[in-house]
C-alpha positions as a Markdown table, in Angstrom:
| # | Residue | x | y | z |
|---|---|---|---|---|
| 1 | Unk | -43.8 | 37.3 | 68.3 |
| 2 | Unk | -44.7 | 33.8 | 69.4 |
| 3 | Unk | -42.7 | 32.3 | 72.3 |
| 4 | Unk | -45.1 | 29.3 | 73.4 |
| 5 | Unk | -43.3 | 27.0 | 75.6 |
| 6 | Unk | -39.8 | 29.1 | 75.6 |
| 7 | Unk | -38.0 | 29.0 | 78.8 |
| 8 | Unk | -37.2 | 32.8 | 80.0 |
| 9 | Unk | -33.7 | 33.4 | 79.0 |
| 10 | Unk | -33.8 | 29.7 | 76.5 |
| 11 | Unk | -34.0 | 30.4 | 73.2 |
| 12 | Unk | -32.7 | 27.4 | 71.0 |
| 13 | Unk | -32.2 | 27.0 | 67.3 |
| 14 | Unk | -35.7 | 24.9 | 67.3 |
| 15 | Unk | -37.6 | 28.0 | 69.1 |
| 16 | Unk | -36.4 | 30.2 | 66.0 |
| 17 | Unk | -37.4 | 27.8 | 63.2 |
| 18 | Unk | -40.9 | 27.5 | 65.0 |
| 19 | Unk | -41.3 | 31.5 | 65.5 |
| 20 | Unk | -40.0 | 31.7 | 61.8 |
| 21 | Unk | -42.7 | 29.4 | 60.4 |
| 22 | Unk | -45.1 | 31.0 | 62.7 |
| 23 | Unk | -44.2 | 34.5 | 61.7 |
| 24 | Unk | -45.2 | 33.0 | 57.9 |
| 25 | Unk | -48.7 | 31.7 | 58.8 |
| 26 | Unk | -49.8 | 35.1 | 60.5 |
| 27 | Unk | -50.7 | 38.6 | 58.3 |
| 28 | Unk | -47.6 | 40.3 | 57.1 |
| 29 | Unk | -48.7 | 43.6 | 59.1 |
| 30 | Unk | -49.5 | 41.9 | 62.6 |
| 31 | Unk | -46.4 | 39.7 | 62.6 |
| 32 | Unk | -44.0 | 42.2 | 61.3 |
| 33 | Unk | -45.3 | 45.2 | 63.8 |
| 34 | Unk | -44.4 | 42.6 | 66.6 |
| 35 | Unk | -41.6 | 41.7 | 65.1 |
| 36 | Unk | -40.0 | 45.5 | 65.7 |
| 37 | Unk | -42.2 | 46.2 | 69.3 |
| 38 | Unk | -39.7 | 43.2 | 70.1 |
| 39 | Unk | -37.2 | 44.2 | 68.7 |
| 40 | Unk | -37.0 | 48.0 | 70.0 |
| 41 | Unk | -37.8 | 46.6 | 73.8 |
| 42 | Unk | -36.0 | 47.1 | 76.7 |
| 43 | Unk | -35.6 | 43.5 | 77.2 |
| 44 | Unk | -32.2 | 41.6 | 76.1 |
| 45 | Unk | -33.6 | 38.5 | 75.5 |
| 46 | Unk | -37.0 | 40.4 | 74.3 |
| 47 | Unk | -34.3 | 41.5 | 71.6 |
| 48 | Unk | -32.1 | 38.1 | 70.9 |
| 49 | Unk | -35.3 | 36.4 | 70.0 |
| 50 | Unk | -36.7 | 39.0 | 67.8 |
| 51 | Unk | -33.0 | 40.0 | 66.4 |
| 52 | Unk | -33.0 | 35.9 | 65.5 |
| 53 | Unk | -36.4 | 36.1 | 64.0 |
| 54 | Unk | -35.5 | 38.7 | 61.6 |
| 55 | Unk | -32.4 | 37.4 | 60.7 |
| 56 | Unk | -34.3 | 34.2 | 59.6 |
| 57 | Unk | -37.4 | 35.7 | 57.9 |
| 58 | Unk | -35.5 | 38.3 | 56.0 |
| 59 | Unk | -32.8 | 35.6 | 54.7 |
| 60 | Unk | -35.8 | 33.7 | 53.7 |
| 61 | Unk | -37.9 | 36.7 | 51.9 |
| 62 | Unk | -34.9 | 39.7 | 51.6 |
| 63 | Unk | -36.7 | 42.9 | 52.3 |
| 64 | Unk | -39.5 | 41.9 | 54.0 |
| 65 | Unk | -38.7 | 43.9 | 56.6 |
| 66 | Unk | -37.5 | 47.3 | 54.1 |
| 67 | Unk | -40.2 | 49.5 | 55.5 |
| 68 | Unk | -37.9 | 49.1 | 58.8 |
| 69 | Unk | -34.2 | 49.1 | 56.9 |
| 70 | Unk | -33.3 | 52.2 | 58.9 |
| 71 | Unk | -34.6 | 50.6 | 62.2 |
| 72 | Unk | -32.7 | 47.9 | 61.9 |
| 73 | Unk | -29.7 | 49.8 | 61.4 |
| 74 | Unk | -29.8 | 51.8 | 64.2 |
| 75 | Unk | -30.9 | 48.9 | 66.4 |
| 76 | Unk | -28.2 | 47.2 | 65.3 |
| 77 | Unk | -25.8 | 50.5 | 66.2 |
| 78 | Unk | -27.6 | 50.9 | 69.6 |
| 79 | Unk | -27.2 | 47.5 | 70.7 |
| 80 | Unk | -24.5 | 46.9 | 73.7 |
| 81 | Unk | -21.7 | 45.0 | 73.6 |
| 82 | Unk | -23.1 | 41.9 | 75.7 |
| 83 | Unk | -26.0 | 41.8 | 73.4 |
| 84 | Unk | -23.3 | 40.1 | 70.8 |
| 85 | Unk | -25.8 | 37.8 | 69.3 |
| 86 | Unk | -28.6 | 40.2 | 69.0 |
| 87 | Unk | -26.1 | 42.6 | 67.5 |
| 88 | Unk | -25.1 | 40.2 | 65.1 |
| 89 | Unk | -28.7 | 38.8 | 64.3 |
| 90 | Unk | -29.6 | 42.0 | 63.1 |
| 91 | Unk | -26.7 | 43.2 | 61.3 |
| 92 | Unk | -27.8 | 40.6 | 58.6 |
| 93 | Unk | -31.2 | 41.5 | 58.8 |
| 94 | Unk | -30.2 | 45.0 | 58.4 |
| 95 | Unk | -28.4 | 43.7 | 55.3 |
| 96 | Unk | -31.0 | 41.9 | 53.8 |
| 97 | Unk | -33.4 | 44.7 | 54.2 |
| 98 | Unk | -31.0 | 47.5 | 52.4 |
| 99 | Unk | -32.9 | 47.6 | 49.2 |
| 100 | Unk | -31.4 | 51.3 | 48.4 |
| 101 | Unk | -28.0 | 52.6 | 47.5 |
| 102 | Unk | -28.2 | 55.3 | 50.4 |
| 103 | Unk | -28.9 | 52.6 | 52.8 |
| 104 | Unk | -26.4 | 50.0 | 51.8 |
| 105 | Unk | -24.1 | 52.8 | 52.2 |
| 106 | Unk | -24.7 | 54.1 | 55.2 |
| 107 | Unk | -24.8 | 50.2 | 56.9 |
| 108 | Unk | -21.3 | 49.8 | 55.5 |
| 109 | Unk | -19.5 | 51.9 | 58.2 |
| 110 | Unk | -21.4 | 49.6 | 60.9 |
| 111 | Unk | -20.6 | 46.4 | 59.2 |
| 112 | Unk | -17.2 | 47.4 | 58.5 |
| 113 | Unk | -17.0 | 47.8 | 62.3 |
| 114 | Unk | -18.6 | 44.4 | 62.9 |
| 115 | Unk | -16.1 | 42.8 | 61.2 |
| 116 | Unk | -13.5 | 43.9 | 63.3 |
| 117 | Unk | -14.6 | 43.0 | 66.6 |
| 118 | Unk | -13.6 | 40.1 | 68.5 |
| 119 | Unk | -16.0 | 37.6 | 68.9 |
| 120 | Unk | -16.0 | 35.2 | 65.9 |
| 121 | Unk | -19.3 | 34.6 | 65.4 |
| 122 | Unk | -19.9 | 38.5 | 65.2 |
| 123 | Unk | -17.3 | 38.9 | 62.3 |
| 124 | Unk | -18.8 | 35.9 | 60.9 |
| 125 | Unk | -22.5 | 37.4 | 60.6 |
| 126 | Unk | -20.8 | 40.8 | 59.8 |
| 127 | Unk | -19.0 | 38.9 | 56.7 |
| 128 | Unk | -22.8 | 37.6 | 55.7 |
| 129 | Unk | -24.0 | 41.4 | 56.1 |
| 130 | Unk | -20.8 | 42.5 | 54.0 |
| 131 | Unk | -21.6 | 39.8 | 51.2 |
| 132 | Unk | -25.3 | 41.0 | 51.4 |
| 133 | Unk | -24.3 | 44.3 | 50.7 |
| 134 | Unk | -21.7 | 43.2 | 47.9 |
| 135 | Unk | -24.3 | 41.6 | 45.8 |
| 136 | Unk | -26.3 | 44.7 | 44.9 |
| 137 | Unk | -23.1 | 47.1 | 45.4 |
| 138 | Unk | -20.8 | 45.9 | 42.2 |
| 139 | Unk | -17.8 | 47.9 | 43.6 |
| 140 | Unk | -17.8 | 46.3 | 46.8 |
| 141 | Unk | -17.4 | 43.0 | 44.9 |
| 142 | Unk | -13.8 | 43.0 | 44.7 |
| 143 | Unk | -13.1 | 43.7 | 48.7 |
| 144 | Unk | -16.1 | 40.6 | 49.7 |
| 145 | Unk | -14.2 | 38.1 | 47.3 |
| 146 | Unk | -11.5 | 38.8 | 48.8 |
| 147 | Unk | -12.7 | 38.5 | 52.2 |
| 148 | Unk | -14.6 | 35.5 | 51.4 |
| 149 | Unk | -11.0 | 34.0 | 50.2 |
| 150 | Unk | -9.8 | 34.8 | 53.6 |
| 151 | Unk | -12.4 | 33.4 | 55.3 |
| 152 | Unk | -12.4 | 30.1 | 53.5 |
| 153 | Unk | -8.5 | 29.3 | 55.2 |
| 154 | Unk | -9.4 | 30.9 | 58.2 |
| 155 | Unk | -8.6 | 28.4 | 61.6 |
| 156 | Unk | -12.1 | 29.7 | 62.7 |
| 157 | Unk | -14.8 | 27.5 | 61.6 |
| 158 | Unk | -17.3 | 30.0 | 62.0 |
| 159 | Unk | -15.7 | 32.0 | 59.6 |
| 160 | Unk | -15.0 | 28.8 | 57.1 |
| 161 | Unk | -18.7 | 27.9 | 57.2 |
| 162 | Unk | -19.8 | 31.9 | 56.2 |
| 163 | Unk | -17.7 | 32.3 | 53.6 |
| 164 | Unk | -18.5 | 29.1 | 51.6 |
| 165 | Unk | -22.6 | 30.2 | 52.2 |
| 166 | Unk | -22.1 | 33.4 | 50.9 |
| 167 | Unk | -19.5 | 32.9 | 48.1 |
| 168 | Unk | -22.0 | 31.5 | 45.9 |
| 169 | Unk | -24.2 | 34.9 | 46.4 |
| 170 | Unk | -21.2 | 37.2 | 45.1 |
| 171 | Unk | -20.8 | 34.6 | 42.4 |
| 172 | Unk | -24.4 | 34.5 | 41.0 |
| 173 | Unk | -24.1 | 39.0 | 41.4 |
| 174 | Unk | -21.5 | 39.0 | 39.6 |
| 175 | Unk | -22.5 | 36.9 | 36.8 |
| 176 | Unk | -26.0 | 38.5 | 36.7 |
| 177 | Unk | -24.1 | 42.2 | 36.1 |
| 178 | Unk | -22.5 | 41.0 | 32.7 |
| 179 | Unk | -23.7 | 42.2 | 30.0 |
């Protein structure tokens, strides 16, 4: 993954949208293998930027990352608390990658989780994942409209702002699965 002129431990919205574009212009093998070696490090902010990177490439182009779904999940379990925007980052990617029943279901538990922690902008990316995972599951429609509702009063803005992105997504599922 590309971090030209990235301070160590500075990774701004800007650096993201740069790596993302970059990660387009490069072959798909090369830039996705780098992707996960960044990923899987040992480093936090080794995994901040990458968790970012796939967050943002695989809400652009949803399972571009499916050869790695499982990966993702269980980077996304193995991640420590402090890492709460890595952790968060690839939640959604996670999501976004899910392309089977088996694996939506087995993310649920960890999402389900996500949305219960503290930090706002963790419950807010697990409410994406959630919605994610609602648009190909129709029975977990129901539960993310209702959490979407929620959302949309909530006094967090964070929150606010997630639900009215992803309400359109459950919207268009659900009028797609009519017959």
């Amino acid at each position: 993954m590309k971090k030209a002129k990235v301070i160590p431990g500075v990774w701004k919205s800007t650096d993201a949208a740069a790596a993302a574009k970059d990660f387009f212009t490069r072959p798909r093998k090369t830039a996705v293998r780098e992707l996960m070696r960044e990923l899987c490090s040992d480093e936090p902010f080794d995994h901040r930027c990458a968790a970012e990177l796939a967050r943002l490439v695989s809400r652009r182009e949803p399972g571009i990352l499916a050869a790695f779904g499982d990966v993702l999940a269980e980077v996304a379990a193995g991640l420590p608390m402090e890492e709460w925007q890595a952790r968060g980052y690839v939640i959604v990617a996670a999501a976004h990658n899910a392309l089977t029943r088996p694996q939506r279901l087995r993310l649920l538990p960890l999402v389900r989780a996500r949305l219960a922690e503290d930090r706002i902008a963790v419950r807010a990316m697990a409410l994406e994942a959630f919605a994610v995972l609602a648009a190909s599951e129709p029975d977990l429609r129901d539960e993310a409209m209702l959490m979407l509702e929620d959302a949309r009063h909530s006094s967090d803005f964070a929150l606010r702002a997630r639900a009215r992105l992803m309400l359109p997504l459950i919207l268009q599922a659900e009028i797609r699965s009519r017959p």
